[in-house]
C-alpha positions in Angstrom: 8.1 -19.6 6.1 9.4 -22.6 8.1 7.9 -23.6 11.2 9.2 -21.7 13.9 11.3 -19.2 11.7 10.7 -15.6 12.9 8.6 -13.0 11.0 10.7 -11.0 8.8 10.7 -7.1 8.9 9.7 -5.2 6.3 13.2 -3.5 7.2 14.9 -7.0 6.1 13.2 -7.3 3.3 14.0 -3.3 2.5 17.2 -3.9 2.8 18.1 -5.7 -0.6 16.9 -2.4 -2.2 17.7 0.2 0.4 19.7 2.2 -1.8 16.9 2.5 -4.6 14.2 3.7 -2.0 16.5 6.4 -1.2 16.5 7.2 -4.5 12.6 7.0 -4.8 12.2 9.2 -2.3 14.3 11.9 -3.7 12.8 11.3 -7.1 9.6 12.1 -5.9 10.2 15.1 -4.1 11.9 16.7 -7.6 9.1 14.9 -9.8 6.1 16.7 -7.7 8.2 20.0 -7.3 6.0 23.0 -9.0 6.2 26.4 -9.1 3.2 27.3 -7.3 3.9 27.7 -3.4 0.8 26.2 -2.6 1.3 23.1 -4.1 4.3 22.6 -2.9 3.3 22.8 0.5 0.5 20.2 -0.3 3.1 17.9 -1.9 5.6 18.5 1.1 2.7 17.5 3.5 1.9 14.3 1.5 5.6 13.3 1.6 5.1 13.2 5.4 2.1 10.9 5.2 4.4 8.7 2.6 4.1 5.2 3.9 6.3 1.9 3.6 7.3 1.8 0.0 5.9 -1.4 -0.1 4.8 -1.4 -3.5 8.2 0.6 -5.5 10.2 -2.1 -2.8 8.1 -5.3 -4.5 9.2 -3.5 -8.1 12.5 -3.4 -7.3 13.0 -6.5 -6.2 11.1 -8.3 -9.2 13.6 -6.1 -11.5 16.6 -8.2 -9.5 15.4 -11.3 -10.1 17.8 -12.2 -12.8 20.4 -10.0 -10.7 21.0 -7.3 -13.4 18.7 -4.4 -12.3 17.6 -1.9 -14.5 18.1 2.0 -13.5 14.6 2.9 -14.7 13.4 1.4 -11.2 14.3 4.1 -9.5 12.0 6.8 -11.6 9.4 3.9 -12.3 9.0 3.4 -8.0 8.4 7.1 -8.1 5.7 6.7 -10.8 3.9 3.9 -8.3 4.4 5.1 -5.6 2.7 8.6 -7.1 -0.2 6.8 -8.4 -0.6 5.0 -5.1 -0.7 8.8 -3.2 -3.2 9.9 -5.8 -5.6 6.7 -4.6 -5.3 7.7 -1.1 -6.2 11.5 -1.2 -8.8 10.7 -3.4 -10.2 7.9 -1.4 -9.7 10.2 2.0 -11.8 12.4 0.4 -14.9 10.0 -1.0 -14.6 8.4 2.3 -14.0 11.8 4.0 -11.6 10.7 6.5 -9.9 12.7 8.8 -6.7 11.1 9.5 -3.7 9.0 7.1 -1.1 7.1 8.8 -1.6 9.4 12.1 -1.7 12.7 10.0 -4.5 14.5 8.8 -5.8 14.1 5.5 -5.9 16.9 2.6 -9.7 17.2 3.0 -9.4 17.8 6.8 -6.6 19.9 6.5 -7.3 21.2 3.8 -11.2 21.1 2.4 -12.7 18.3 -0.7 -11.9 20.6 -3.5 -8.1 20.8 -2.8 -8.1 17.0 -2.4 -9.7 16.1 -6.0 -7.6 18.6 -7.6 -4.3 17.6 -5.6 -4.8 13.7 -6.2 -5.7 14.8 -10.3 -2.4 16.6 -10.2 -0.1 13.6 -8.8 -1.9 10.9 -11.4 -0.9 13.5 -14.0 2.8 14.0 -12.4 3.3 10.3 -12.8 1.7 10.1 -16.0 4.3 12.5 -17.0 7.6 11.3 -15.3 6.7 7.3 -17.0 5.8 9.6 -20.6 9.7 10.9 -20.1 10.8 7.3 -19.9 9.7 6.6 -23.5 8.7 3.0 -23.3 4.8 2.7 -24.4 4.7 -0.9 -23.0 5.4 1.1 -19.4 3.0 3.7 -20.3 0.4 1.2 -20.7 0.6 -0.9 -17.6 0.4 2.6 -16.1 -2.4 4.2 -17.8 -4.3 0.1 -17.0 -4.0 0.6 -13.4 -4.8 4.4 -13.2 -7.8 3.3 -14.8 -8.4 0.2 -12.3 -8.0 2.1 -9.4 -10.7 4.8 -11.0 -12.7 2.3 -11.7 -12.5 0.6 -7.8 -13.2 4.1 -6.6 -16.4 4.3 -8.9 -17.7 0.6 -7.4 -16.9 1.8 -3.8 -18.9 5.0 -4.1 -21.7 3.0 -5.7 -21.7 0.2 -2.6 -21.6 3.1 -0.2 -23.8 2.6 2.5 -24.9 -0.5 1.1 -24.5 -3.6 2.5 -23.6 -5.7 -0.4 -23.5 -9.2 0.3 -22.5 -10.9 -2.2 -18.6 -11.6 -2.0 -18.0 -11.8 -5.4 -18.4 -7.7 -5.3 -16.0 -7.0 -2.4 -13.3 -9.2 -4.3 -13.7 -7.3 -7.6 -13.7 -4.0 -5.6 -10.1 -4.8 -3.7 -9.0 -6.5 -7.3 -9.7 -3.0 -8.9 -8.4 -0.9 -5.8 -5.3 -2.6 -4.3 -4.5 -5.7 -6.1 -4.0 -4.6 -9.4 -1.3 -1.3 -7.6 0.6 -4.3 -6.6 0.3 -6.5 -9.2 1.2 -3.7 -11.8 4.4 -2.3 -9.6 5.6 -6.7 -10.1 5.1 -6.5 -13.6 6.8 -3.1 -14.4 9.9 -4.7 -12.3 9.4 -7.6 -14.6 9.4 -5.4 -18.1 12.8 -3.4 -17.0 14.4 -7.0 -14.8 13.3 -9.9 -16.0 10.5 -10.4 -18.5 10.7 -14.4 -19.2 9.3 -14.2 -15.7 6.8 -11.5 -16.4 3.2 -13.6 -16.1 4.4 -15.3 -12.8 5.6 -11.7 -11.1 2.7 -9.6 -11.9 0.1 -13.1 -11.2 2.3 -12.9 -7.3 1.7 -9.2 -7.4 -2.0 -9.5 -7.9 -2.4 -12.5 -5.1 -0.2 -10.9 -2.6 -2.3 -7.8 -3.0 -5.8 -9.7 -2.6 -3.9 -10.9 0.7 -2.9 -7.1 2.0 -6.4 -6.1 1.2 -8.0 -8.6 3.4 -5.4 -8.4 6.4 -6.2 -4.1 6.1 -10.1 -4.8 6.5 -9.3 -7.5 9.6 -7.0 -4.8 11.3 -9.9 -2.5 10.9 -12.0 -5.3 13.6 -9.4 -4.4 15.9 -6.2 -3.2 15.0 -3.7 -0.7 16.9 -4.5 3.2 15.4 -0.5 3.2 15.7 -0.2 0.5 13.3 -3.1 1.3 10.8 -2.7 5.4 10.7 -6.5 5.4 11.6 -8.9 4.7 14.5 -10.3 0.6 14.5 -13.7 0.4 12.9 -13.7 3.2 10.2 -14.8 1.2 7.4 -17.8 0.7 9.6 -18.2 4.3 10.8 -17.7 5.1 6.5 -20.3 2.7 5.5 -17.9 0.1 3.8 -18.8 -3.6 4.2 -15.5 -5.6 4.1 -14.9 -9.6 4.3 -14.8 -9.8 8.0 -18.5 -8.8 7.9 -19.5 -10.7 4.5 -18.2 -13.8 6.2 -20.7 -13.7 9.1 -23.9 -12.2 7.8 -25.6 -16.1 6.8 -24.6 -16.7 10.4 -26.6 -13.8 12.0 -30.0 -13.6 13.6 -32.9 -11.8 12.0 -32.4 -9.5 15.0 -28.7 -9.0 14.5 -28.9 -8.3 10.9 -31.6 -5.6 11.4 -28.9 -4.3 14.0 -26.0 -4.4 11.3 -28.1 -2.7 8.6 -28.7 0.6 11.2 -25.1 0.4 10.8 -25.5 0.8 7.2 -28.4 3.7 6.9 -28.4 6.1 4.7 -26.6 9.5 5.9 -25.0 7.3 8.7 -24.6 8.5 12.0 -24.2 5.1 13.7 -23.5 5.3 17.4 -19.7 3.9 18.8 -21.9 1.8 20.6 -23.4 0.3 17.7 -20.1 0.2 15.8 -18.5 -2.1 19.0 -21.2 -4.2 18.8 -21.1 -4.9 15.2 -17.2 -5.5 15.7 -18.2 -7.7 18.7 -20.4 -9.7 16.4 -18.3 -10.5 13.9 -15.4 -11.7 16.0 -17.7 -13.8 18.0 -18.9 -15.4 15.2 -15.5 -16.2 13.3 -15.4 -13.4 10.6 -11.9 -12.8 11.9 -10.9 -16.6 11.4 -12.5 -16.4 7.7 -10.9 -13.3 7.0 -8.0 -14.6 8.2 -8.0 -18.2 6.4 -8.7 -16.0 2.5 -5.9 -13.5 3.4 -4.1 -17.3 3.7 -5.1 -19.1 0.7 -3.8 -16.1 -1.4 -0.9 -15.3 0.4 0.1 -19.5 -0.2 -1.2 -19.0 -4.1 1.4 -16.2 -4.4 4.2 -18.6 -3.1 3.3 -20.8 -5.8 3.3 -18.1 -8.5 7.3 -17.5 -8.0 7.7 -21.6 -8.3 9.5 -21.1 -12.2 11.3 -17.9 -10.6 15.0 -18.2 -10.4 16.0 -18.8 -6.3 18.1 -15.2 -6.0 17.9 -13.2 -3.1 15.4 -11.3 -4.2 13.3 -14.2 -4.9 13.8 -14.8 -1.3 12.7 -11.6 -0.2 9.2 -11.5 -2.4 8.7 -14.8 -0.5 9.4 -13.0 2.6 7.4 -10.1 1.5 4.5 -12.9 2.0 5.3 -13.4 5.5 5.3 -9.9 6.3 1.9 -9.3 4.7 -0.2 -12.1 6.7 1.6 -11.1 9.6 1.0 -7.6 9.7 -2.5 -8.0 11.9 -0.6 -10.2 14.6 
């Protein structure tokens, strides 16, 4: 983005593929459409947690590239955007959190049991709908990144209440549970769009996800609740040591690391006061800055991953897409 240049919307950069989003959205709605009342009413509830499209958006615009889109994007959004709603209950429920995007979760509405079995049925849904396409090169990035995120959610439940310092972890873990989403939602664009370009999509994908993943966990040291769906300092309260933290824990005193691992004791409990201060500590000594600076370096590494790409506008809006991502803590 050039110097001064204002931050684009996510509206602006919707509005290349406005007309497919609609279609994702009704796609969905027939897709997880069952004939058992009580699912239905689940799905309907999850629809009205459905966030930004972000990732069937990035799909869609990486099947444009060459400006002769593909009508698969529509049902393959669907499929992402599916798989990414599976994720979520699922992760509400490990972390057992009580609210999503300002709405409560399945397990608090709900209970555990309905959540497990409700984000089983949705990976199965889009496992089903990409099946119908008939392509096994889709059906394989699919089944890769159902099996990533799995795999994330198995690493996160293993670090839980642990404070893991080595970095190396944390990067694999948002690799496994948000990078490869995005990363897989550039290449499927790429299969169906424009496949010469298919390393360089899914390598932006995978970087600008790395970047989304570390501006989330820096809005959790003090973002709005109206922005992130949730209150500031859950990852905290849920026993989840993100980058903001990692980056500051050589720089603590024995005293304050002593105070950051109460934070971290088994079966939790940590008071908001201890929380604050943890938060306090980390912006004081320049986990924010770090965070911020990573978040950076990938977000400029993506840029260069769509250097061989062909300058359309939907070129212009992945780069854009950038923009939006490292500015959505500001």
């Amino acid at each position: 983005m050039k110097a001064g240049a204002a931050t684009p919307s996510l509206a602006t950069i919707q509005g290349l593929v406005h007309d497919v989003l609609d279609g994702v959205i009704a796609h969905m709605s027939r897709v997880l459409e069952a004939d058992v009342p009580f699912i239905n009413e689940i799905s309907f509830h999850l629809q009205q947690m459905r966030g930004k499209l972000f990732r069937p958006v990035l799909l869609s615009l990486c099947n444009r590239i060459e400006e002769d889109p593909d009508h698969r994007e529509i049902s393959l959004g669907s499929v992402i955007e599916i798989i990414h709603l599976a994720s979520l209950v699922h992760d509400d429920s490990i972390d057992e959190s009580a609210l999503r995007r300002g709405m409560p979760t399945l397990n608090s509405k709900w209970d555990h049991k309905v959540s497990v079995i409700m984000g089983d049925y949705l990976y199965s849904r889009a496992m089903s709908e990409i099946t119908r396409l008939g392509d096994l090169e889709l059906i394989g990035l699919a089944a890769r990144v159902t099996n990533d995120l799995t795999i994330g959610e198995m690493v996160e439940i293993a670090h839980h209440r642990k404070l893991v310092e080595d970095p190396a972890q944390y990067f694999y873990l948002i690799e496994k549970k948000t990078a490869s989403l995005v990363a897989t939602a550039c290449e499927m664009g790429a299969v169906i769009g424009a496949r010469a370009h298919r390393e360089e999509l899914a390598a932006y994908g995978h970087r600008l996800g790395m970047a989304f993943q570390l501006v989330d966990d820096l809005m959790d040291y003090g973002g709005e609740q109206a922005v992130m769906g949730k209150p500031a300092g859950s990852d905290l309260k849920e026993g989840q040591a993100t980058y903001p933290l990692l980056a500051v824990l050589p720089r603590l005193s024995p005293a304050e690391r002593r105070e950051v691992q109460e934070v971290f004791r088994p079966g939790g409990g940590a008071s908001a006061g201890a929380i604050d201060h943890v938060i306090e500590l980390v912006h004081a000594r320049g986990g924010i800055e770090a965070t911020r600076s990573m978040a950076a370096e990938y977000a400029s590494s993506a840029r260069d991953a769509l250097a061989m790409v062909p300058e359309t506008p939907a070129r212009e809006m992945l780069e854009a897409a950038v923009d939006y991502v490292l500015a959505r803590d500001r």
